[in-house]
PQR file of N, CA, C, O and H, with PARSE charges and radii, in Angstrom:
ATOM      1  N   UNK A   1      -6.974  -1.677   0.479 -0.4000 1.5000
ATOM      2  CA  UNK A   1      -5.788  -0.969   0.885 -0.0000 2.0000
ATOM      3  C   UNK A   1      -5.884   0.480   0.445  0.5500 1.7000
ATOM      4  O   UNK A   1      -6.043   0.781  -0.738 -0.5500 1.4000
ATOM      5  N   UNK A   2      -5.796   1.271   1.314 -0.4000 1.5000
ATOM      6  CA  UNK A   2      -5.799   2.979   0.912 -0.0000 2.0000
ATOM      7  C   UNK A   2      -4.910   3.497   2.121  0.5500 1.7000
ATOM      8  O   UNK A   2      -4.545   3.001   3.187 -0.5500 1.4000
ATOM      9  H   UNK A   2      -5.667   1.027   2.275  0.4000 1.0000
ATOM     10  N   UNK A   3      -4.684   4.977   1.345 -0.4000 1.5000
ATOM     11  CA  UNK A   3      -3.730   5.764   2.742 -0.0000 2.0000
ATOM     12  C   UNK A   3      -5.031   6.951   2.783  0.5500 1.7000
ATOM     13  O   UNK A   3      -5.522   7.328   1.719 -0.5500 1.4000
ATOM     14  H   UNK A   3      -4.980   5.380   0.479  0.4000 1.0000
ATOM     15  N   UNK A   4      -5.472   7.428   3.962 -0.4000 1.5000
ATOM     16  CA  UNK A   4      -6.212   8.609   3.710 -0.0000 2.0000
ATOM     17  C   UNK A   4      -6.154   9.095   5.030  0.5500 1.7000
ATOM     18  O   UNK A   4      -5.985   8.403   6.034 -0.5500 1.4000
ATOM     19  H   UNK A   4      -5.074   7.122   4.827  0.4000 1.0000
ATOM     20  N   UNK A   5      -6.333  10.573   4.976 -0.4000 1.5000
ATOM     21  CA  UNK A   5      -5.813  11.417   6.322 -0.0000 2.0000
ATOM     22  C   UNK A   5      -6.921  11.287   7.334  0.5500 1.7000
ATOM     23  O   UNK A   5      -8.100  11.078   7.047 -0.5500 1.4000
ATOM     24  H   UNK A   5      -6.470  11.135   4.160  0.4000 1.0000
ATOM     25  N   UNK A   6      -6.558  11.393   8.226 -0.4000 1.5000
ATOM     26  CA  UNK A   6      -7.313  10.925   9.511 -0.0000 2.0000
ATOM     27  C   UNK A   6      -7.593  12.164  10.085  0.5500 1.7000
ATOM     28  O   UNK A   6      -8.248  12.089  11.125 -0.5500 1.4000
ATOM     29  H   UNK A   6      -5.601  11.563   8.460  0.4000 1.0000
ATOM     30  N   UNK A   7      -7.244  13.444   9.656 -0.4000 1.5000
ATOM     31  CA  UNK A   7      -7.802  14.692  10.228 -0.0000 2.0000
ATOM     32  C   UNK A   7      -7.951  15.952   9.110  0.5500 1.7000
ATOM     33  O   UNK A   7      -7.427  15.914   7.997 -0.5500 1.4000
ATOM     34  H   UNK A   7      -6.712  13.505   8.811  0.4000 1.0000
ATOM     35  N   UNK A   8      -8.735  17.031   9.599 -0.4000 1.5000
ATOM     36  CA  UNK A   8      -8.157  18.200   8.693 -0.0000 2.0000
ATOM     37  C   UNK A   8      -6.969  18.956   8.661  0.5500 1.7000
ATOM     38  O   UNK A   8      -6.861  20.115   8.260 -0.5500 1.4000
ATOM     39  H   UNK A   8      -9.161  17.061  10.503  0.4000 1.0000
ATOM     40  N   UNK A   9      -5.847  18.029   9.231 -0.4000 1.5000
ATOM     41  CA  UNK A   9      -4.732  18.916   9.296 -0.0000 2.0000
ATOM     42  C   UNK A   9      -3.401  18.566   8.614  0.5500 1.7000
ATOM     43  O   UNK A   9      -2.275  18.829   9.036 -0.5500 1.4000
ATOM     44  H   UNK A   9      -5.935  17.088   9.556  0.4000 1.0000
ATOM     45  N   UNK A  10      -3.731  17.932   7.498 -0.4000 1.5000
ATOM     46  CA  UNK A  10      -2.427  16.936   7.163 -0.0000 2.0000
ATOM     47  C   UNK A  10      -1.192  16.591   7.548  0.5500 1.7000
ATOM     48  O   UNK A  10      -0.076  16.602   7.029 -0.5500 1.4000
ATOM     49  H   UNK A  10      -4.646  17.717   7.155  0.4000 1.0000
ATOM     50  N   UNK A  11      -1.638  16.293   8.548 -0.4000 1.5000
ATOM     51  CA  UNK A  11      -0.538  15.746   9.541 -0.0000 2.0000
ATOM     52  C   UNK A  11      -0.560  14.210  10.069  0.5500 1.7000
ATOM     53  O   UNK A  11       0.326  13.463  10.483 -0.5500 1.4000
ATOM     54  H   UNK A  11      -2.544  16.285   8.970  0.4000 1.0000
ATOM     55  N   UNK A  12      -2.027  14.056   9.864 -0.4000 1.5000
ATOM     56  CA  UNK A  12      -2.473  12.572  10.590 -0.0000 2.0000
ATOM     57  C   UNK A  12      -2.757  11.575   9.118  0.5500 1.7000
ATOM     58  O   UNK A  12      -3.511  11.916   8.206 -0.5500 1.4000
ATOM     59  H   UNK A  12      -2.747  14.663   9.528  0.4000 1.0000
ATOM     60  N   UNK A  13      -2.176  10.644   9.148 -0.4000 1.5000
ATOM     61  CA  UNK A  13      -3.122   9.739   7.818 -0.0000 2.0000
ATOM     62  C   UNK A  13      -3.151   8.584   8.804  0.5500 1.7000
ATOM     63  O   UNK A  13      -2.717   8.368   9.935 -0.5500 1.4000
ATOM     64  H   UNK A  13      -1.563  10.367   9.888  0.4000 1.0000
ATOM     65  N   UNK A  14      -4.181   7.633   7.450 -0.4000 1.5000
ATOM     66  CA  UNK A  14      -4.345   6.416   8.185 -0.0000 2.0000
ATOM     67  C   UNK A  14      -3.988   5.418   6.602  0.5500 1.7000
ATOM     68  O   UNK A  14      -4.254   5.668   5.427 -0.5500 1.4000
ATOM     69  H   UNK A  14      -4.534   7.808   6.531  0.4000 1.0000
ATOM     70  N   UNK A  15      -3.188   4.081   7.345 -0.4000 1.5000
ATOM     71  CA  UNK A  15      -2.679   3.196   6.031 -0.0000 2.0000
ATOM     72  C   UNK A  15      -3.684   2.011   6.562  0.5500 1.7000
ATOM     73  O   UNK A  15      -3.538   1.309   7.563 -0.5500 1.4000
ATOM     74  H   UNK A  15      -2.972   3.878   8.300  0.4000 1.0000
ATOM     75  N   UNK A  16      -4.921   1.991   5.440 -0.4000 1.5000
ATOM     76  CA  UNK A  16      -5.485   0.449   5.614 -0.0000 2.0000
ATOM     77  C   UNK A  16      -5.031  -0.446   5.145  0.5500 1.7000
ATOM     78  O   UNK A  16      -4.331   0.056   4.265 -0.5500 1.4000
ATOM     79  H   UNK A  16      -5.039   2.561   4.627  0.4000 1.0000
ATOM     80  N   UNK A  17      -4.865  -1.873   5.064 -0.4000 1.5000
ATOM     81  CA  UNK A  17      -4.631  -2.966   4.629 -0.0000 2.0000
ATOM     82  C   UNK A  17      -5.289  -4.102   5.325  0.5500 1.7000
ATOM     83  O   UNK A  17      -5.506  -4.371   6.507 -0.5500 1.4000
ATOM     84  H   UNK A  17      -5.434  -2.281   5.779  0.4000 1.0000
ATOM     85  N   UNK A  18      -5.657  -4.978   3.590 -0.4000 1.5000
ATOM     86  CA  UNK A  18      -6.516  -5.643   3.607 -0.0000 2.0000
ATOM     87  C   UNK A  18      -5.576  -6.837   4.951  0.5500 1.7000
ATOM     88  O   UNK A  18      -4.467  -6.376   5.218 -0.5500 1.4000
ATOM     89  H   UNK A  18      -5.481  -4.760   2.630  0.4000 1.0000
ATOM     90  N   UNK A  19      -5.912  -8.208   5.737 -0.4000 1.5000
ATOM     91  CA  UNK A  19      -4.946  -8.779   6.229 -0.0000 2.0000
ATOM     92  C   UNK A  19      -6.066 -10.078   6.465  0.5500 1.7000
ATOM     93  O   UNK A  19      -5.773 -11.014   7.208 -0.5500 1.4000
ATOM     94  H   UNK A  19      -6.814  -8.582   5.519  0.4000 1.0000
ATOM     95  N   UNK A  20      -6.849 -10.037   6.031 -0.4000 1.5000
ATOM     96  CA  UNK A  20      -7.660 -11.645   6.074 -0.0000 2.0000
ATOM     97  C   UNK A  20      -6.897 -12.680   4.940  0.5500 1.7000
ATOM     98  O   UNK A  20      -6.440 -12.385   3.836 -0.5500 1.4000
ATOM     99  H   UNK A  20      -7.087  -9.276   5.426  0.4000 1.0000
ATOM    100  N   UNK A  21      -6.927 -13.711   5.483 -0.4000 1.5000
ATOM    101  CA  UNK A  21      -6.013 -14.664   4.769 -0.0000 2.0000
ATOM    102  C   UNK A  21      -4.621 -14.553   4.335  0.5500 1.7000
ATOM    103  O   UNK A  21      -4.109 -15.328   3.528 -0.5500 1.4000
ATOM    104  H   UNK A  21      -7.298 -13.950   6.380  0.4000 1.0000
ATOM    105  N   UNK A  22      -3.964 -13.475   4.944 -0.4000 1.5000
ATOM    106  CA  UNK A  22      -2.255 -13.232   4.718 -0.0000 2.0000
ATOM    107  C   UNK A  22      -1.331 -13.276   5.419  0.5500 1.7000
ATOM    108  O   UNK A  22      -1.480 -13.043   6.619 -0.5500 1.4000
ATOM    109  H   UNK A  22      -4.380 -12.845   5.600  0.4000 1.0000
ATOM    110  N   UNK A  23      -0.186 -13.563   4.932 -0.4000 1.5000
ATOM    111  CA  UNK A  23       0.944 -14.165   5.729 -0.0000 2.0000
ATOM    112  C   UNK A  23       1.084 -12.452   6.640  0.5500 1.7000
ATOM    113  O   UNK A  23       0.306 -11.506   6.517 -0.5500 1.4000
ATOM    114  H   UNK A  23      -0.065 -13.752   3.957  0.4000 1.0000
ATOM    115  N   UNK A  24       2.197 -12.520   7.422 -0.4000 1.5000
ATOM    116  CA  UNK A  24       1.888 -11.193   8.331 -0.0000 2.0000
ATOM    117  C   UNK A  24       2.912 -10.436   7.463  0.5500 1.7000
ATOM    118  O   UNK A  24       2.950  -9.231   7.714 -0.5500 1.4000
ATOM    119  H   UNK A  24       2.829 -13.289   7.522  0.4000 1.0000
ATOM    120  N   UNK A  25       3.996 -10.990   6.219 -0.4000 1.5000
ATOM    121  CA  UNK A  25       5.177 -10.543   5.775 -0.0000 2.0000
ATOM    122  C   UNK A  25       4.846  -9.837   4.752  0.5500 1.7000
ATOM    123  O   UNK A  25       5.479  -8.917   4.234 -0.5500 1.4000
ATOM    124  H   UNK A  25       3.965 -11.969   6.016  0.4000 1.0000
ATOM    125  N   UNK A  26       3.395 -10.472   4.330 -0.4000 1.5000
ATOM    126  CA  UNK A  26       2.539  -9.955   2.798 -0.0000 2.0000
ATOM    127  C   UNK A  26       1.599  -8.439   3.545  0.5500 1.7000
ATOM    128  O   UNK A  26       1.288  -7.438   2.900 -0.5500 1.4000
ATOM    129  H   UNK A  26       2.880 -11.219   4.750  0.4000 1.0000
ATOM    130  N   UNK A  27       1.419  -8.589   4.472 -0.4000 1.5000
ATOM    131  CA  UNK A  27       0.658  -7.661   5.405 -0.0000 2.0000
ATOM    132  C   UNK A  27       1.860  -6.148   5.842  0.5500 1.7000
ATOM    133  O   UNK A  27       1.650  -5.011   6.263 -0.5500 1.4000
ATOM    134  H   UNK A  27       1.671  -9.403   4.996  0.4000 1.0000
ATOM    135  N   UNK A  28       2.804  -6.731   5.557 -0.4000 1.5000
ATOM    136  CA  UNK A  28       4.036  -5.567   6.524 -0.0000 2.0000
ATOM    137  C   UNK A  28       4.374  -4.809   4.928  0.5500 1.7000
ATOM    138  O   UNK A  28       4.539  -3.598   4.790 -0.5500 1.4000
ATOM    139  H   UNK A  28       2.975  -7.655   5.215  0.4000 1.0000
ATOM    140  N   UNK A  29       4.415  -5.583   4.071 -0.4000 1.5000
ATOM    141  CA  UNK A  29       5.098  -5.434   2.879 -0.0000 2.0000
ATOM    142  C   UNK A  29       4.207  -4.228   1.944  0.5500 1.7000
ATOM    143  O   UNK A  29       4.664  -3.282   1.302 -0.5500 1.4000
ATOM    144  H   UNK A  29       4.281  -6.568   4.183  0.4000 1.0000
ATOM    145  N   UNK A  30       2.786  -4.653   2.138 -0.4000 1.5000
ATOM    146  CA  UNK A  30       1.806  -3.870   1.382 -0.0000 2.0000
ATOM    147  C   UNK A  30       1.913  -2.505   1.950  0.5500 1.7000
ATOM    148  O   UNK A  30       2.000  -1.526   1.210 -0.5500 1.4000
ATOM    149  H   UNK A  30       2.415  -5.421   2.659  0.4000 1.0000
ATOM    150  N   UNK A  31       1.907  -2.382   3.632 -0.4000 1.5000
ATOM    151  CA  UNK A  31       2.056  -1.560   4.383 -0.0000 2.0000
ATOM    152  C   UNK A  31       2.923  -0.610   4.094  0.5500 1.7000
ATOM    153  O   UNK A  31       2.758   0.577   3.814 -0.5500 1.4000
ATOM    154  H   UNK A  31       1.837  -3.177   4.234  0.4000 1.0000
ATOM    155  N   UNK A  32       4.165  -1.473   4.225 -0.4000 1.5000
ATOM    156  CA  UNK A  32       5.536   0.164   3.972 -0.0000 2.0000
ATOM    157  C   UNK A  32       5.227   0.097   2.490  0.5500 1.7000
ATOM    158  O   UNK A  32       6.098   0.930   2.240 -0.5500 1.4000
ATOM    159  H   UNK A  32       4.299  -2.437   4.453  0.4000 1.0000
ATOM    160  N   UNK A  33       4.768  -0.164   1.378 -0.4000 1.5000
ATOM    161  CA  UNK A  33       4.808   0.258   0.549 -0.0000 2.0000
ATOM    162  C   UNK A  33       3.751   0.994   0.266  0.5500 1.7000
ATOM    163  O   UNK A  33       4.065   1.446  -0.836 -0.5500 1.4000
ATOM    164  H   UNK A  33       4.060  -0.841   1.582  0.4000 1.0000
ATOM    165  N   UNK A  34       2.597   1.465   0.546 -0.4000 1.5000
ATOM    166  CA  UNK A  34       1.677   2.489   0.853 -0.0000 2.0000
ATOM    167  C   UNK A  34       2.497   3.733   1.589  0.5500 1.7000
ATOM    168  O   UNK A  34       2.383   4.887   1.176 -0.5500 1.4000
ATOM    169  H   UNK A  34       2.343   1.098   1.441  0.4000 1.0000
ATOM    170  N   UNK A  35       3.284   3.404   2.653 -0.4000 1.5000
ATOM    171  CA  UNK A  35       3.812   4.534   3.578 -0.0000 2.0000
ATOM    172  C   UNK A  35       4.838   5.014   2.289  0.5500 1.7000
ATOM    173  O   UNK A  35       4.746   6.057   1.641 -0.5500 1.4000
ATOM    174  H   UNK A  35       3.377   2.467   2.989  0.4000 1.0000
ATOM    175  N   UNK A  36       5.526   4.265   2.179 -0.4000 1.5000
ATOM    176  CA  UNK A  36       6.341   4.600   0.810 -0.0000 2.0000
ATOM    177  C   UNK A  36       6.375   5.843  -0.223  0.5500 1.7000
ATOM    178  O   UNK A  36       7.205   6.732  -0.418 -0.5500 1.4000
ATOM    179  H   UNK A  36       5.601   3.418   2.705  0.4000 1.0000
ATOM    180  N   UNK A  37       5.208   5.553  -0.764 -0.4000 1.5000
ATOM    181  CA  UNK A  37       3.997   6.010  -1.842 -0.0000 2.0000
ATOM    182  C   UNK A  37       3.475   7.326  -0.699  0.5500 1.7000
ATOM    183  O   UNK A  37       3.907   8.450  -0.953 -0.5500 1.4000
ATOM    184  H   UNK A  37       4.534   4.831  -0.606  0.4000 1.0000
ATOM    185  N   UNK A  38       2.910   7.220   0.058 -0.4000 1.5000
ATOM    186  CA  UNK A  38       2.957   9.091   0.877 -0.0000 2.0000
ATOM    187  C   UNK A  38       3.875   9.597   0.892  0.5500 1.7000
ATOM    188  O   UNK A  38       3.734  10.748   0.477 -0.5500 1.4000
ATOM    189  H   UNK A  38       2.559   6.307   0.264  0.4000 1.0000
ATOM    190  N   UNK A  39       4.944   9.344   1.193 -0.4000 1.5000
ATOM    191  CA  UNK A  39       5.778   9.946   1.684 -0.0000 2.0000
ATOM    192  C   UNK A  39       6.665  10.899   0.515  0.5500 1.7000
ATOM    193  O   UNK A  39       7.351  11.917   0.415 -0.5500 1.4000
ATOM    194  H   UNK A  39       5.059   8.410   1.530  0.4000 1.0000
ATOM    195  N   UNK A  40       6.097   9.749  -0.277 -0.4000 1.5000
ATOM    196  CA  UNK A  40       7.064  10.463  -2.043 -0.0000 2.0000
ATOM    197  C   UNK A  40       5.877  11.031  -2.170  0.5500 1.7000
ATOM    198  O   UNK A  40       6.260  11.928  -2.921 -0.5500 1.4000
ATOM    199  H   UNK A  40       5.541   8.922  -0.197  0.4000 1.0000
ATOM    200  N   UNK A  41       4.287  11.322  -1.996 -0.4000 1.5000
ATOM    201  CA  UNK A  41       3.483  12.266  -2.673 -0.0000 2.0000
ATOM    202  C   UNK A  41       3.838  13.765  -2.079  0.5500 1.7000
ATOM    203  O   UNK A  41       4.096  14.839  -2.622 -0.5500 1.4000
ATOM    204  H   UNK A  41       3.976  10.594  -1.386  0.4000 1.0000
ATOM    205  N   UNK A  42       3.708  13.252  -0.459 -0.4000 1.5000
ATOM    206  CA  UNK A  42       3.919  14.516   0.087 -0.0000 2.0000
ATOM    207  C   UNK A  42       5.849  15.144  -0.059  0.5500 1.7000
ATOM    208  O   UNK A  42       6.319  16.251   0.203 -0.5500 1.4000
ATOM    209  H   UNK A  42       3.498  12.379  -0.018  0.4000 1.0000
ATOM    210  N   UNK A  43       6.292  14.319  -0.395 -0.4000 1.5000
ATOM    211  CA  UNK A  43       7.480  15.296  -1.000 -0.0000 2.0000
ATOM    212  C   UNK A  43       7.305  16.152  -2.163  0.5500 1.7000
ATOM    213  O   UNK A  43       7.553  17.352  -2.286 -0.5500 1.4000
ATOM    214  H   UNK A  43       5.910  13.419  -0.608  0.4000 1.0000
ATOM    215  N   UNK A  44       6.804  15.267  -3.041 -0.4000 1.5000
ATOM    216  CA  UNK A  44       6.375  16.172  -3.963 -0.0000 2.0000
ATOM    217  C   UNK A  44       5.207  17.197  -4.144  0.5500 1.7000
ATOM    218  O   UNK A  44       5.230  18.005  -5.072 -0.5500 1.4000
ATOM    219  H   UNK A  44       6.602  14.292  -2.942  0.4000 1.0000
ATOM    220  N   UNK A  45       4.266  17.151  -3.309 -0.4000 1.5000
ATOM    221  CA  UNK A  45       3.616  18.177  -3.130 -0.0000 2.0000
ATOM    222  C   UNK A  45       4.435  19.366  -2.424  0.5500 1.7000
ATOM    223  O   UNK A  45       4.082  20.543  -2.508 -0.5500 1.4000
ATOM    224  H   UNK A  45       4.248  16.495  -2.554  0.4000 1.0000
ATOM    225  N   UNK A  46       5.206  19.067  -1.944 -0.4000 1.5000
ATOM    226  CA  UNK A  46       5.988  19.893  -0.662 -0.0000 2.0000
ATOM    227  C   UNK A  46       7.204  20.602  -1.885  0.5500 1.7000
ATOM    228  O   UNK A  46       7.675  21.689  -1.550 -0.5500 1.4000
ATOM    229  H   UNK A  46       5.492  18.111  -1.876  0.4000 1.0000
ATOM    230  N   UNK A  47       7.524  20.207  -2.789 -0.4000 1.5000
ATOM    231  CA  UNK A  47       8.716  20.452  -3.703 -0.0000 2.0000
ATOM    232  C   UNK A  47       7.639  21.563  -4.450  0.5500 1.7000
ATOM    233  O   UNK A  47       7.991  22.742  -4.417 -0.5500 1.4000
ATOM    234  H   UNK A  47       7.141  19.324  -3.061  0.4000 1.0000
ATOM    235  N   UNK A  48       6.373  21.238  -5.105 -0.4000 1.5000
ATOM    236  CA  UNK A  48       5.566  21.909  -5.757 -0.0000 2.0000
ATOM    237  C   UNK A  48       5.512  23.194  -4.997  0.5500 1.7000
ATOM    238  O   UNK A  48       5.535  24.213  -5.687 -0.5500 1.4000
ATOM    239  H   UNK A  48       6.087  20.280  -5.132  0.4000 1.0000
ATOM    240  N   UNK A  49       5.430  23.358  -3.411 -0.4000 1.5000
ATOM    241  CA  UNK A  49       4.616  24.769  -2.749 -0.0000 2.0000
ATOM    242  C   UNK A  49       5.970  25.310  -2.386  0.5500 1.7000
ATOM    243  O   UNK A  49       6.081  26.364  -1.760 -0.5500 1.4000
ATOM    244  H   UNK A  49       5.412  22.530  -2.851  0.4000 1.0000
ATOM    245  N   UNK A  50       6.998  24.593  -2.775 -0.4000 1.5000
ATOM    246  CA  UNK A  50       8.319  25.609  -2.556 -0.0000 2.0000
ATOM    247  C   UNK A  50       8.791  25.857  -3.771  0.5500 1.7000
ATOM    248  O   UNK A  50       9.609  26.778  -3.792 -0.5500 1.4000
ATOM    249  H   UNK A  50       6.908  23.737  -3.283  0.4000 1.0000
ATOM    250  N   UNK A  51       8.599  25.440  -4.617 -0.4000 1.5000
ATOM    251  CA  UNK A  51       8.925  26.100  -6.304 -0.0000 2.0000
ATOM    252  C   UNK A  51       7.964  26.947  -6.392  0.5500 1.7000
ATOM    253  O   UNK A  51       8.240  27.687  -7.335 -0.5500 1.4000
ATOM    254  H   UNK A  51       7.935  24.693  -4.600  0.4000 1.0000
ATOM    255  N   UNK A  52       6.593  27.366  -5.740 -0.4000 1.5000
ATOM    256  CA  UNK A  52       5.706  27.974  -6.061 -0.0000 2.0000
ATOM    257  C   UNK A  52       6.261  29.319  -5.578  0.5500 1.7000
ATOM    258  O   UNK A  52       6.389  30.288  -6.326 -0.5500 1.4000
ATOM    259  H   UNK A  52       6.368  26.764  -4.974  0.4000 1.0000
ATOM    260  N   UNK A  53       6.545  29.313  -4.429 -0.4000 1.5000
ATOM    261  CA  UNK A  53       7.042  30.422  -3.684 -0.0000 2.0000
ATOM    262  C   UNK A  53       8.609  30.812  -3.664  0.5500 1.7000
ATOM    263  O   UNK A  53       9.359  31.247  -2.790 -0.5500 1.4000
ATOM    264  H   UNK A  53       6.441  28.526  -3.821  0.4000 1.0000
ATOM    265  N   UNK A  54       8.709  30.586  -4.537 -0.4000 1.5000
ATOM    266  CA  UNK A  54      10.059  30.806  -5.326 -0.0000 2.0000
ATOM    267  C   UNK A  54       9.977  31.796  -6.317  0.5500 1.7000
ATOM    268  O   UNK A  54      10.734  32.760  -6.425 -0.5500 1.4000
ATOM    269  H   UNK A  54       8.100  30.233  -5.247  0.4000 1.0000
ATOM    270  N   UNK A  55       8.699  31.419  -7.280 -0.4000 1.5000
ATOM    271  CA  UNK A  55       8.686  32.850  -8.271 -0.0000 2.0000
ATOM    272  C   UNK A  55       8.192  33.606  -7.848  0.5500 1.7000
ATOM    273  O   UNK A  55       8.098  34.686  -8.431 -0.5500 1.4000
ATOM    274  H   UNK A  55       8.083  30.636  -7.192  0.4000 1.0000
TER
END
């Protein structure tokens, strides 16, 4: 299971997950919680380059 960007433009990612031998609920679950987990990095990267440009 990894999230990693699918282009040079950070705009595109890709969420793998493992799904051999799993229920499809254990499969959905791992999923939004990876999307989850981006979404709070790139907020906080995004909070970082606007406090930056602030001072």
């Amino acid at each position: 299971m990894a999230v990693r960007k699918a282009d040079e433009s950070d705009r595109l990612f890709v969420v793998e997950v493992g799904m051999e031998n799993r229920a499809p609920e254990e499969i959905a679950k791992d999923a939004a919680f990876q999307i989850s987990a981006l979404f709070d990095r790139l907020i906080e990267e995004q909070q970082k380059k606007d406090d930056q440009d602030i001072v």
